[in-house]
C-alpha positions, -999 to +999 in steps of 0.1 A: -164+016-497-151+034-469-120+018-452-122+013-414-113+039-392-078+026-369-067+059-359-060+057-321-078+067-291-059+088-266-028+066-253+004+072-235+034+050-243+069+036-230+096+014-245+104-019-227+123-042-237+097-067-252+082-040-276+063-011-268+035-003-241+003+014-253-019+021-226-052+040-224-067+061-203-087+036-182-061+011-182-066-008-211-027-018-227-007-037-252+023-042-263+037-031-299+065-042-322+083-009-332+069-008-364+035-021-350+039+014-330+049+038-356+021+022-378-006+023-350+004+064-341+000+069-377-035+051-376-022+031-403-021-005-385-040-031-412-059-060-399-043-086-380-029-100-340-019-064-329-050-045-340-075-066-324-056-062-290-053-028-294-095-029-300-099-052-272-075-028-248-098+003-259-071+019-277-090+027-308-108+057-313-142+044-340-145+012-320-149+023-278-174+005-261-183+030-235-204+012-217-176-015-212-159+021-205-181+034-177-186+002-161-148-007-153-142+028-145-178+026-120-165-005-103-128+007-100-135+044-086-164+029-064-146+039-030-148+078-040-187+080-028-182+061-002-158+076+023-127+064+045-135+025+054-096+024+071-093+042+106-059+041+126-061+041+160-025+054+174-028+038+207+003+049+219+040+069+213+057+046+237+077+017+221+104-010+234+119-010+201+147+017+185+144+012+150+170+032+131+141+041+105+110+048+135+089+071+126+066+065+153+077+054+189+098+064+213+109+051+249+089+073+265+054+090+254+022+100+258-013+071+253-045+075+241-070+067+266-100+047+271-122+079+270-101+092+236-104+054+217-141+051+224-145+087+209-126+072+178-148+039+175-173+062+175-163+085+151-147+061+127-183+048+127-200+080+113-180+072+077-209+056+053-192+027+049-213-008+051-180-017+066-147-008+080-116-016+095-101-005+125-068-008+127-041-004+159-009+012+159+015+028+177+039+027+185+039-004+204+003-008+206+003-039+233+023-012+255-016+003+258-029-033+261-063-020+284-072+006+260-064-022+232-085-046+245-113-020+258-117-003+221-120-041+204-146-051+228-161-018+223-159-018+184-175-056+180-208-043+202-211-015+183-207-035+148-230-053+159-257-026+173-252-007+138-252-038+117-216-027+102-192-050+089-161-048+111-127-062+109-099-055+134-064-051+127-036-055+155+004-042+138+025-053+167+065-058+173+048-087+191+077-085+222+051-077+246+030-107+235+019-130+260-005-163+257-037-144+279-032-116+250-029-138+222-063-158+235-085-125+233-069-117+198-076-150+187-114-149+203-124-116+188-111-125+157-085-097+153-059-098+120-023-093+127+008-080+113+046-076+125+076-063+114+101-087+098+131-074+080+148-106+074+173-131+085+180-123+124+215-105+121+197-081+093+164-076+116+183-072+147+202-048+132+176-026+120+152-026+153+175-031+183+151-046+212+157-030+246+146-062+263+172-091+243+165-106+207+138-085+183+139-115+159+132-145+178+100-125+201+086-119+162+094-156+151+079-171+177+045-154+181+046-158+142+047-195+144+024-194+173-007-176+155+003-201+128-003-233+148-039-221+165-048-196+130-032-212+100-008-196+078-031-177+057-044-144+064-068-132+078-062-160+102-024-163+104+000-133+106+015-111+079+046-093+080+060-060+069+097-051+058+119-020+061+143-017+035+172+001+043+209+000+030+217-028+051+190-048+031+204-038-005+221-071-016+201-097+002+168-096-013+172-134-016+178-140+020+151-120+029+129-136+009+141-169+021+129-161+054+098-152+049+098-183+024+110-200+056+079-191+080+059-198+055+044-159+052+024-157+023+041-123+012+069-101+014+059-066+008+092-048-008+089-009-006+109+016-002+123+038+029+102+070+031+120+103+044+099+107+077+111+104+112+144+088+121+146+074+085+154+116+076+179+122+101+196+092+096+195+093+055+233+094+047+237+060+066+204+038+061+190+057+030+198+050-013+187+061-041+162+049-061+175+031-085+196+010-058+162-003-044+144-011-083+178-035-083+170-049-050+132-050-060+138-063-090+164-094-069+138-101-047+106-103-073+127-127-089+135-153-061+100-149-054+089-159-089+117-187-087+100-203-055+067-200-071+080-217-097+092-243-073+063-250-059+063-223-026+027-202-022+042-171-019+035-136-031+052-104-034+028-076-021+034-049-043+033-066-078+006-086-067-011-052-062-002-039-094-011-069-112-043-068-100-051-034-113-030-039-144-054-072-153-085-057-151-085-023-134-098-038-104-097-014-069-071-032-048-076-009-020-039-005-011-045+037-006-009+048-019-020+037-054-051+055-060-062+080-084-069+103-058-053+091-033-068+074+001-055+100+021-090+113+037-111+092+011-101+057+021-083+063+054-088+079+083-059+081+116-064+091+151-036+101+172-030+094+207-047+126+215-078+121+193-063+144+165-077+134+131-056+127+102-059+120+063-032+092+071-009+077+090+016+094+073+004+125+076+001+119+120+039+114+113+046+144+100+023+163+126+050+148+152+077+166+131+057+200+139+039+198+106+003+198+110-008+203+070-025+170+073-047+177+108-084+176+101-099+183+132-103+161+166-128+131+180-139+157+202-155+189+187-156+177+151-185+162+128-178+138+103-190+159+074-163+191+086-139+163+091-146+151+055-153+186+041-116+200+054-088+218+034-066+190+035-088+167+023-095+186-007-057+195-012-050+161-011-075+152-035-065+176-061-026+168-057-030+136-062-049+135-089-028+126-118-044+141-146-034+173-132+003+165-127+021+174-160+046+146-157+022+117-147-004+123-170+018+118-200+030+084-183+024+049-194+018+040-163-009+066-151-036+039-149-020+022-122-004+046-103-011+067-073+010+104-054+015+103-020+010+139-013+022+134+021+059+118+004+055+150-015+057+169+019+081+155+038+105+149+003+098+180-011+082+202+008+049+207-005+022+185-014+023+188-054+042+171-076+054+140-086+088+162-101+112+138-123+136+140-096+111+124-071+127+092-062+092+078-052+078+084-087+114+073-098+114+038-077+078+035-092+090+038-127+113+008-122+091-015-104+059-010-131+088-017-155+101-050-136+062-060-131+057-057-173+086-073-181+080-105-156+043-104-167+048-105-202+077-135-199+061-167-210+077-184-177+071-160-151+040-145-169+017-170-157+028-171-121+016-136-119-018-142-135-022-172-111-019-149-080-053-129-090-069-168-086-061-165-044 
């Protein structure tokens, strides 16, 4: 009788501290005692616990189920035939705020107009998407309040002339808030998200406000959308946070304030090298392994409160999570395999330029145009789509073609910023071992695993995916 066949489909590996990852190529994973491992590489692993999760994960070659397979990878890759359903309306360069880390206002600047922001609407509305979001920036976009208030207006009659789902998306400083701009957010239904980098002293430091105390104009709009919207988005506000050397050792009092105004995450990233953030490296910057310790702080005294009975997420495990549970599309563009840049996002500068993304607008005001598509006047959707950098983008990012990533354990989840790549390194390829994105990433899918596979945190994680 011939003996069953165990050897092992293709798999990429990394040693934590509870065993041994195995993942596969479409995401599927487990985790290996040593000799489990060595036995399992050999394609010697007998019957038992370990070789029916490795057969459930996919991980063995005579027993795939390729339609299992092809669906998952269907229903996670679905955005690729779609086009961009995010477009970034740069409202404005002007800003109240002097954030030692800006990378996009200034005192003084140029605004898009009302002509320029119905030419983006319009464009924006080309992509064949069933829906979209339209998001505005700046900036300070409430600086450009009429434009604001005349694209939104604009936007909703055209959603509902072209029978396109439509959500809008306001990311504000919120200083220039007043209770006659709140009402029309609040009427037309528009999401919001501010900056919040922590207790006052740590926020204040970090984005001086021209016009008195950055802190308390963000808390109190925050409580204020609250009271009329809930706390919960898309109704109530979320908040962003800039990590810079300043933050490194208070990932719990960060955390406690966001705990505090009851957000329902914090979203711990990293500083990227663009704009002010560059120039001023040597005193706000660190290295990667500094932040995976602050990550790793913070992650933790957001498990605690969850275990304490606080509803409270952090953003980017929750993410990973997501896509490390069942390979589900979490449409955060900066971990795609290829990346959203031009796929799943589009940005519009003040002047109507066209952008893959955000970041790459950034860069543009650095006097590096790679990522410039074209303009809202003069270009068609398909020449948008169809451009160099969309392609370039596209290819860099793809991690099978990356020599380093695709022999990583963590491929399935991951995503390369080619525009990182570009301002970091000066090109768009390569996630190079001495990247400190790729290296920050490392860490964090490590933290993630090891807080995911602990029987007391473990569950807390899984119980984020229910919400």
């Amino acid at each position: 009788m011939k003996k069953p066949d165990n050897s092992p489909a293709y798999f990429n590996w990394r040693r934590l501290k509870k065993g041994v990852l195995v993942t596969g190529y479409m995401g599927g994973w487990a985790v290996l005692k040593p000799e489990e491992f060595r036995l399992f590489a050999a394609g010697r692993l007998k019957k038992g616990p370990a070789l029916a999760r490795l057969e459930k994960a996919g991980l063995l070659r005579s027993r795939l189920d390729f339609d299992s397979i092809f669906t998952d990878w269907r229903d996670s890759n679905e955005y690729l035939g779609k086009g961009p359903g995010l477009h970034i309306l740069v409202l404005t360069q002007v800003c109240n705020h002097s954030c030692v880390y800006c990378q996009a206002g200034e005192v003084t600047g140029s605004s898009m107009t009302s002509a320029t922001a119905k030419k983006a609407v319009d464009f924006s509305f080309t992509a064949p998407v069933p829906g979209l979001t339209i998001e505005f920036q700046g900036g300070e976009p409430l600086a450009n309040w009429p434009v604001l208030k005349e694209a939104a207006l604009y936007a909703r009659a055209k959603a509902k002339k072209t029978g396109k789902e439509l959500a809008l998306a306001l990311v504000s400083n919120l200083s220039l808030m007043d209770e006659a701009k709140a009402a029309f957010i609040i009427k037309n239904d528009i999401s919001l998200c501010t900056s919040l980098d922590g207790p006052a002293d740590l926020h204040n430091a970090n984005r001086p406000y021209s016009g008195g105390d950055s802190h308390a104009a963000a808390v109190k709009w925050i409580k204020y959308f609250q009271k009329r919207r809930g706390t919960r988005p898309p109704g109530g506000p979320s908040a962003l946070l800039t990590v810079t050397r300043a933050s490194l050792g208070r990932a719990h009092a960060i955390v406690d304030e966001y705990a505090r105004l009851r957000l329902p995450y914090v979203f711990l990233r990293p500083l990227s090298p663009m704009g002010q953030a560059l120039e001023r490296w040597a005193e706000i910057g660190y290295g990667p392994e500094e932040f995976v310790k602050f990550y790793r702080e913070g992650l933790d005294r957001v498990l605690e409160l969850n275990l304490e009975g606080v509803e409270m997420k952090e953003k980017t495990a929750f993410l990973m999570v997501k896509k490390i549970a069942g390979s589900q599309d979490n449409r955060y563009v900066d971990l795609r395999c290829p990346c959203g840049a031009g796929l799943g996002q589009l940005a519009y500068d003040w002047d109507g330029g066209i952008y893959t993304c955000d970041e790459g607008r950034m860069l543009a005001r650095g006097g590096d145009a790679s990522f410039r598509l074209g303009g809202v006047r003069g270009s068609a959707y398909q020449d948008v789509i169809a451009a160099d950098p969309v392609k370039a983008c596209a290819i860099a990012s793809s991690l099978d073609l990356q020599p380093v990533c695709a022999r990583c354990a963590y491929r399935p989840f991951c995503g390369v910023c080619p525009a990182y790549n570009q301002a970091a390194q000066g090109g768009f390829w390569g996630s190079m071992p001495g990247n400190a994105r790729c290296r920050a990433l490392l860490g964090i899918f490590d933290a993630v695993f090891a807080r995911l596979l602990d029987k007391r945190t473990g569950p807390v994680l899984e119980k984020w995916l229910e919400s």
